[in-house]
N, C-alpha and C positions, 0 to 999 in steps of 0.2 A: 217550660223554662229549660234552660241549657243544663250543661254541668255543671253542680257543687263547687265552690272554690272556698276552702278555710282558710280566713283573712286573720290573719295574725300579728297584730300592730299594736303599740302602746302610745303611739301617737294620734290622738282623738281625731284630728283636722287629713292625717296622711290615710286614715283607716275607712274615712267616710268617702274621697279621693276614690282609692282603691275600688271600693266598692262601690260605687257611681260606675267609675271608668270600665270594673270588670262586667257589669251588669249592662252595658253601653256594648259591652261587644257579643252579647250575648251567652254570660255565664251566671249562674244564681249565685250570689254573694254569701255565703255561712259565717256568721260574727258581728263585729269585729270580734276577737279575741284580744287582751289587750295585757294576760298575763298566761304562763305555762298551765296553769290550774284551769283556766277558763278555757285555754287552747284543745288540752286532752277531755276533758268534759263536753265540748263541742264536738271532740274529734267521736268519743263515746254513744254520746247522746243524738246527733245530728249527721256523724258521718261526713264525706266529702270524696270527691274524683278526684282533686287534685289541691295544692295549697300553695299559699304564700306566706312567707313566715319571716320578721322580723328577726334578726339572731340576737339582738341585744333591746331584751324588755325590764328597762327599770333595773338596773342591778341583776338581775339573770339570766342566762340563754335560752335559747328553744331550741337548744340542745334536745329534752327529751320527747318534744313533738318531733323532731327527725325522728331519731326513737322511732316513735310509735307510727307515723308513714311510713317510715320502710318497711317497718314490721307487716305492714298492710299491703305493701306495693303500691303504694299512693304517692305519683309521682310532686315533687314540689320545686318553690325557686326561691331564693332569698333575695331581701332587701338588707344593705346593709353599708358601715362607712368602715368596716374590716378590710385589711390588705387579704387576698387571697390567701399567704400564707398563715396570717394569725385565727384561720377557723378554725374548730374543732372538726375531729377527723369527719366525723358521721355530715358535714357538708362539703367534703370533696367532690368533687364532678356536680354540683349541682350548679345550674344558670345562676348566677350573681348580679344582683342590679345595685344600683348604685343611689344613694340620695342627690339631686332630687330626678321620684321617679318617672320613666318615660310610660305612662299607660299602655298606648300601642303594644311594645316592647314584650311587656310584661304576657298583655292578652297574647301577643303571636305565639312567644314561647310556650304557653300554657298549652294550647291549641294545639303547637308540636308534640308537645308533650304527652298528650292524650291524644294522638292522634287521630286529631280532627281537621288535620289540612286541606284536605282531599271534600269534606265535605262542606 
């Protein structure tokens, strides 16, 4: 299997998506994750190379999964229907996608990410 990707979505139908489309381009899918609790618990428990995270699950951020990626150096990318400016700090400079998402997109960036272009 490819690299780890922690799928971080509270949208059941956008989460299964995700991890089809991410598992399609060859990366192993970790989750869904579908709350903060379930997110660090996976991050804990299962680990990951890299993430995709919902910023807005049900009434709270993943706010503290940035958090604990960074902490890690675990590069990630966000899905979200947030203006650029209205993120919290700790998602600055991160790739921003948009609903609805472009799979492709997601996997190229991720690949960049962890650079894996080359191979």
């Amino acid at each position: 299997m490819g690299k780890r990707i922690l799928i971080v979505e509270d949208n059941a139908l956008l989460a299964l998506e995700l991890g089809q489309g991410l598992e399609d381009a060859g990366f192993e899918a970790v989750g869904p994750a579908m709350s903060v609790e379930q997110a660090l618990s996976l991050l804990e428990t299962r680990g990951c190379d890299a993430a995709v995270l919902d910023i807005n699950l049900r009434g709270e951020t993943s706010e503290p999964v940035a958090h604990g990626l960074r902490a890690r150096s675990i590069p990630f990318v966000t899905i979200t229907g947030y203006a650029q400016g209205q993120l919290p700090a700790v998602f600055e400079g991160v790739p921003s996608f948009t609903k609805p998402v472009m799979l492709p997109l997601v996997a190229a960036e991720l690949r960049h990410r962890l650079d894996l272009d080359a191979g």
